[in-house]
Structure formats: C-alpha cells, structure tokens
Backbone bond lengths (Angstrom), bond angles and torsions (degrees), N, CA, C in turn:
res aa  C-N    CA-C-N  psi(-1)  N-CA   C-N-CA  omega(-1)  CA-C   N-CA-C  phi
1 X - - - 1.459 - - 1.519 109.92 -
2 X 1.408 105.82 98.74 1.792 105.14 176.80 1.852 107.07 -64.19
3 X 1.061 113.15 149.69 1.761 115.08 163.91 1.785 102.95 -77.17
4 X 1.150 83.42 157.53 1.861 90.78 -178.75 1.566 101.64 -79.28
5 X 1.515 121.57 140.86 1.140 112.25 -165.85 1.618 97.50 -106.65
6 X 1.627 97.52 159.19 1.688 101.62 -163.85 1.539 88.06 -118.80
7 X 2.130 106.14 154.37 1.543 86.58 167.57 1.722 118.78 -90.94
8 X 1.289 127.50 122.58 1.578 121.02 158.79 1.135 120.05 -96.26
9 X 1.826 95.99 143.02 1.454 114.19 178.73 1.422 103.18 -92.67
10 X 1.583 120.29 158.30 1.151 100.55 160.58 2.213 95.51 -169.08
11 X 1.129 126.43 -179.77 1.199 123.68 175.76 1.383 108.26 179.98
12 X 1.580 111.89 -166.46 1.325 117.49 -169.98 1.633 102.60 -90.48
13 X 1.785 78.55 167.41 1.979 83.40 -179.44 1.742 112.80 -69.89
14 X 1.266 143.75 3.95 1.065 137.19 -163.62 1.870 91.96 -107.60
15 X 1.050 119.85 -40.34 1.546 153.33 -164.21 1.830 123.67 55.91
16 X 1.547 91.83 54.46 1.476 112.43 164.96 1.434 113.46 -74.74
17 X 1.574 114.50 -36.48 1.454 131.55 -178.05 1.520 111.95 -112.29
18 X 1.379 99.52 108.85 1.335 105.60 170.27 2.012 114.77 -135.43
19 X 1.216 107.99 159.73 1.409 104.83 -151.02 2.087 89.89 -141.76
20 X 1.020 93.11 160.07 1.860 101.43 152.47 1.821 113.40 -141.47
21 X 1.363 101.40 132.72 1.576 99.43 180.00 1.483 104.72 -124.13
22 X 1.291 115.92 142.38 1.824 133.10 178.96 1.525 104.37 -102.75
23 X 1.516 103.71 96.54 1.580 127.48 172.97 1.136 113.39 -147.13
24 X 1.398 100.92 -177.27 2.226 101.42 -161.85 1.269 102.45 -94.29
25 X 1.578 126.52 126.41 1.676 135.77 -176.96 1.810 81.29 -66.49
26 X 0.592 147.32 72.65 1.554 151.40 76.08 1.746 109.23 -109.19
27 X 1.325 105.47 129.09 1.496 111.45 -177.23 2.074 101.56 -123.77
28 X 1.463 102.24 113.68 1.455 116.53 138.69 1.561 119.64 -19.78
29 X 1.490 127.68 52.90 1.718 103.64 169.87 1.338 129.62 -74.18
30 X 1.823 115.38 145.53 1.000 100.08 -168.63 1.645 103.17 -103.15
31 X 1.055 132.88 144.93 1.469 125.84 -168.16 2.229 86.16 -120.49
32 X 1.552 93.50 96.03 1.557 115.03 152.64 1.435 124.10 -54.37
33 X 1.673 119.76 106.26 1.589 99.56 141.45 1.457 129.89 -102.39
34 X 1.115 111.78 44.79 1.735 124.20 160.07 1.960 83.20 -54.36
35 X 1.849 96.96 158.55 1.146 115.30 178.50 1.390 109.72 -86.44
36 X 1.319 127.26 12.82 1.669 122.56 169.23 1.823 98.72 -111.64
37 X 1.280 122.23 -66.79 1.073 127.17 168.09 1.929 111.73 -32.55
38 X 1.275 136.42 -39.60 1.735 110.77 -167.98 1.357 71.52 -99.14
39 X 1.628 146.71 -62.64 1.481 123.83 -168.92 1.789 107.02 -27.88
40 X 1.259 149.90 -60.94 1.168 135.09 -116.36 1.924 89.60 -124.14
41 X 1.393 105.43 -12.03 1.264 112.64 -159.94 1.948 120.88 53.09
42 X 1.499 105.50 58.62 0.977 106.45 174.11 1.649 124.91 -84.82
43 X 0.993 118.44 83.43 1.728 112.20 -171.76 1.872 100.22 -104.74
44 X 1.372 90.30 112.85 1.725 115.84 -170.46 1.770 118.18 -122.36
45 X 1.236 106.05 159.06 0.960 95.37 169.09 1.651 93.66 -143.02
46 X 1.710 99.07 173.28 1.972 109.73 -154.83 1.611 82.43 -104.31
47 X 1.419 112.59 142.87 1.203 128.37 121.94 1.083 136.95 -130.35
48 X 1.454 136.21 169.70 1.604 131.25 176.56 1.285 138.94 -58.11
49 X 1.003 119.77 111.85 1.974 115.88 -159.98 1.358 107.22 -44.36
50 X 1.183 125.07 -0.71 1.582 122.90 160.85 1.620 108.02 -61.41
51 X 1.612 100.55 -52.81 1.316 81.69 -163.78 1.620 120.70 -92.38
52 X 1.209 119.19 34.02 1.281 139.16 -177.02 1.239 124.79 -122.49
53 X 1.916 119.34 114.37 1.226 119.12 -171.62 1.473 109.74 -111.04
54 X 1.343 144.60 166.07 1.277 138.83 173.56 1.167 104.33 -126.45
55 X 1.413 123.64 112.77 1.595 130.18 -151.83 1.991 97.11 -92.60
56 X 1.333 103.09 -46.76 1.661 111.03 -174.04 1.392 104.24 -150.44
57 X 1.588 109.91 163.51 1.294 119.90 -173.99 1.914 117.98 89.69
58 X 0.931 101.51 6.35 1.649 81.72 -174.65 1.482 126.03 -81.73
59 X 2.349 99.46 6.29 1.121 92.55 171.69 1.641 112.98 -105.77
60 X 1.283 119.87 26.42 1.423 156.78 -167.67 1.342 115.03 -96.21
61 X 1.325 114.99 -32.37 1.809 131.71 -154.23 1.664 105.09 -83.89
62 X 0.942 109.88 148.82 1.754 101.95 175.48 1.402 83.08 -153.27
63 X 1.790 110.14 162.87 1.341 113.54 -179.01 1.893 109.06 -140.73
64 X 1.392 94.96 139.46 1.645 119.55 174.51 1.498 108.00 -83.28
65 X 1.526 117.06 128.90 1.125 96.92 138.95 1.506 107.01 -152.55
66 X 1.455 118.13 -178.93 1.442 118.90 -162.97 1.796 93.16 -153.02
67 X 1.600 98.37 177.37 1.177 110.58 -178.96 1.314 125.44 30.41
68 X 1.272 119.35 -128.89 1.875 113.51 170.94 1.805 125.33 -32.51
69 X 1.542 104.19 -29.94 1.263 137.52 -167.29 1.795 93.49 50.77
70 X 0.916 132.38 46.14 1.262 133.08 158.05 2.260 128.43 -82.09
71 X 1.658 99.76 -14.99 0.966 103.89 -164.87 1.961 79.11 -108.64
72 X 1.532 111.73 148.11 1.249 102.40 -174.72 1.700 89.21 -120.06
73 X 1.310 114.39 115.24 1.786 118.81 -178.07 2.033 103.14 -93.44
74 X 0.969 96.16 87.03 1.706 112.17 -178.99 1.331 92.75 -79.64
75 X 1.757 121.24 137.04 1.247 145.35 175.41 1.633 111.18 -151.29
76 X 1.010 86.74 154.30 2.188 101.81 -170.26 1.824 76.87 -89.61
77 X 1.647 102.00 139.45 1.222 125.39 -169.37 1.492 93.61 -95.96
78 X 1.295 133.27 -21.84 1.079 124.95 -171.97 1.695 111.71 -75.43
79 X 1.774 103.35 -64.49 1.407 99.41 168.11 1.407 128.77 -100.73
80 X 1.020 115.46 3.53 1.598 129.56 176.30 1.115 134.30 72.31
81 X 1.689 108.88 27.76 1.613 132.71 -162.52 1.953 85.01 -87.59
82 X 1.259 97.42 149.84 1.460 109.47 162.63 1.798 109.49 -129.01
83 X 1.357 97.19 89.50 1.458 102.81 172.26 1.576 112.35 -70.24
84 X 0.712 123.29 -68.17 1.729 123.60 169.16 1.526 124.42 -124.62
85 X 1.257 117.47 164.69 1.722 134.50 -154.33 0.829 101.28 -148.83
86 X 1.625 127.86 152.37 1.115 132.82 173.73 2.327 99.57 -97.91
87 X 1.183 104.53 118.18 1.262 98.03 -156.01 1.684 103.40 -84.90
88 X 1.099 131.30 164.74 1.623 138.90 169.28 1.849 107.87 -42.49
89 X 1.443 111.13 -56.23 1.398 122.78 -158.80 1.114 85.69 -76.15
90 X 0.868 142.55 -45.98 1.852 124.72 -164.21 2.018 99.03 -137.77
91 X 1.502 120.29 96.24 0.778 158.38 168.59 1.625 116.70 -46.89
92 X 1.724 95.84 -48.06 1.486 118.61 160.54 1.309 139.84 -82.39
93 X 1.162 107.46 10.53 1.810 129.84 -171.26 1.377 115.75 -138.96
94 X 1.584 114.69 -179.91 1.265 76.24 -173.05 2.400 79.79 -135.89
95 X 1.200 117.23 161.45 1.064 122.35 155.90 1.366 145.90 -49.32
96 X 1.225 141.57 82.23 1.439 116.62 -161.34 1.344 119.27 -102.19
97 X 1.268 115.43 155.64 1.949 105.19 -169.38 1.318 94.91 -97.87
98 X 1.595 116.42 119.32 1.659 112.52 -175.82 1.739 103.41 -73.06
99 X 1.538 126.94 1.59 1.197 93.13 160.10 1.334 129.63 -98.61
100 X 1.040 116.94 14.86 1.833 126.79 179.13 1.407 102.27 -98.95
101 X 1.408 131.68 18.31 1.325 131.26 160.60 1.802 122.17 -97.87
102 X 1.375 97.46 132.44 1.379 89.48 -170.82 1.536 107.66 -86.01
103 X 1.706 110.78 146.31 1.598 103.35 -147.53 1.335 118.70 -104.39
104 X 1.233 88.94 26.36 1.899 100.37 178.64 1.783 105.87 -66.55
105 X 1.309 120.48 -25.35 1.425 125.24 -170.24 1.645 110.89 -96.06
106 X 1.440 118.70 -7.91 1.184 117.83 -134.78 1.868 84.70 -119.09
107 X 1.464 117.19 113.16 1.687 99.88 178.77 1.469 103.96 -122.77
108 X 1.488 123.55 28.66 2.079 118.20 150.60 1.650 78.35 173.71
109 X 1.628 79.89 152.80 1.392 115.81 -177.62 1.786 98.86 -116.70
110 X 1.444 114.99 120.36 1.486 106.83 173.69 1.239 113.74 -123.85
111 X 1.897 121.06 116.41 1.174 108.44 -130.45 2.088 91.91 -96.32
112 X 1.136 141.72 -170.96 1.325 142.75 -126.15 1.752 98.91 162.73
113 X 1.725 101.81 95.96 1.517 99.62 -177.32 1.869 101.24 -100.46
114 X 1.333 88.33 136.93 1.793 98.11 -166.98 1.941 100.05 -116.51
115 X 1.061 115.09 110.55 1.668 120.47 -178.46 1.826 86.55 -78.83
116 X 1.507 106.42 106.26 1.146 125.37 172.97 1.669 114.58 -91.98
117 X 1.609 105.95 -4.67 1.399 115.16 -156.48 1.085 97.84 -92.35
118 X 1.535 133.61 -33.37 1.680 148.84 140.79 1.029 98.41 -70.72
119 X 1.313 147.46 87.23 1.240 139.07 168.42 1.847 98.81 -61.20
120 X 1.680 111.30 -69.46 1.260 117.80 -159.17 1.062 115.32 -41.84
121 X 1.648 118.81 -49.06 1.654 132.94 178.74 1.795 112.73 -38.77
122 X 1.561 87.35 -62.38 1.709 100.87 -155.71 1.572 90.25 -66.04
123 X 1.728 120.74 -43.61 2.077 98.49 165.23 1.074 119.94 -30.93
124 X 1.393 110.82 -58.26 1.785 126.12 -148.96 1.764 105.38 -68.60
125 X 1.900 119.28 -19.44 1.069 131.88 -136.09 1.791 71.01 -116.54
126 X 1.665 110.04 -57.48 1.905 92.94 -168.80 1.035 120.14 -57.92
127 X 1.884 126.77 -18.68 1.604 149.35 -158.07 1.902 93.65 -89.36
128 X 0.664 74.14 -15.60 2.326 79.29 -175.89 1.202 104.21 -99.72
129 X 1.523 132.74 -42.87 1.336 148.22 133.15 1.514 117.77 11.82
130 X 1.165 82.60 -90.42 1.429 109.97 -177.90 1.398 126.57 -78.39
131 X 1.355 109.59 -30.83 1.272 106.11 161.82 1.772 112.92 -75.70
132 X 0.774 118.07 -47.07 1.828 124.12 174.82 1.868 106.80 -43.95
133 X 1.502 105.85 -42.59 1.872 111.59 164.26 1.532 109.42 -54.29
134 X 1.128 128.60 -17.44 1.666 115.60 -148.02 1.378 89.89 -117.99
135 X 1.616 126.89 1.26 1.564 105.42 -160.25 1.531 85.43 -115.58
C-alpha cells in the first residue's frame, strides 16, 4: 500500500535554493549518525529523482564530499543550508532535509534511527530486513 503522495515545497534558509518533492505528508525520517549527518543535524528522508524538482538556485549549489566520495552533500554557497544530497545508499535519489520543508504539507514526522557510524553493517543488516519481509 503506497501513501498518496503530496506536493512539498521546501529550500534553503537564504532562499536562493528552492525545490518541490512528491512524498507522503507523513514522511519516514531518517535520523543519521554518520559523522557528517549528526555534525550538521541532517535528518532526511530518500526519494527517487523522479520525484524531485529544483525550482531555483542551481547556480548557488556547491558540493562536499568525503571518504568514499560517493554521497554528494550539495549546499547553497551563499548560506550554507543543505536542503538535499544526493545520498551513498541510493545514488539515484536524492536526500531531503525534512527541516527545509515548509510544513503546511507535512501532517507527522516518524522518526527512523540509522547507525551511520557502521555505515556498511547497518546496509548489510536493512538488505536482510527486507529481504526476510518478502519471503
């Protein structure tokens, strides 16, 4: 059973970068302790670059990366908000920071603790998960 998806707006605090994403006004957050994610307090959740538009700012955007450099942490250079990232686990989607959404669309937040500090484990651990649901 998919949730009906709602559209949210949302962008950076300066508002050079602004975006709209199509997800369920209840959103899955995932609260990261990877060492970039609890530094920055990024608590996001993934959707599919389908359903993600970038309305302004894309000449605003600058990008982080570290370690694997596989996760691309995009931030407005002006004020240094990181509304969304393109995250490691899903390569094809993009991250969104549920607090850069404006919350008129948004009716519960259910929060989702992710040991980012094992990153590899806690993958290898949601992939057993989920496959163990399907059988």
């Amino acid at each position: 059973d998919k949730a009906e998806l709602v559209t949210h707006h949302g962008g950076c605090h300066c508002g050079a970068v602004t975006f709209t994403v199509r997800a369920p006004a209840v959103i899955n957050v995932i609260k990261c302790s990877c060492s970039v994610c609890s530094m920055k307090g990024n608590d996001h959740f993934i959707v599919p670059a389908s359903h993600f538009t970038l309305l302004t700012g894309s000449d605003c955007l600058t990008t982080y990366t570290f370690n694997t450099h596989a996760a691309k942490h995009t931030f407005c250079a002006r004020c240094g908000v990181q509304s969304f990232y393109t995250p490691r686990s899903n390569p094809d989607g993009y991250g969104i920071n549920v607090h850069c959404l404006r919350p008129d669309t948004v009716s519960q937040l259910v929060w989702e603790h992710f040991d980012g500090q094992n990153w590899e484990q806690s993958m290898e651990t949601i992939g057993e998960n989920l496959s163990n649901r399907s059988k």
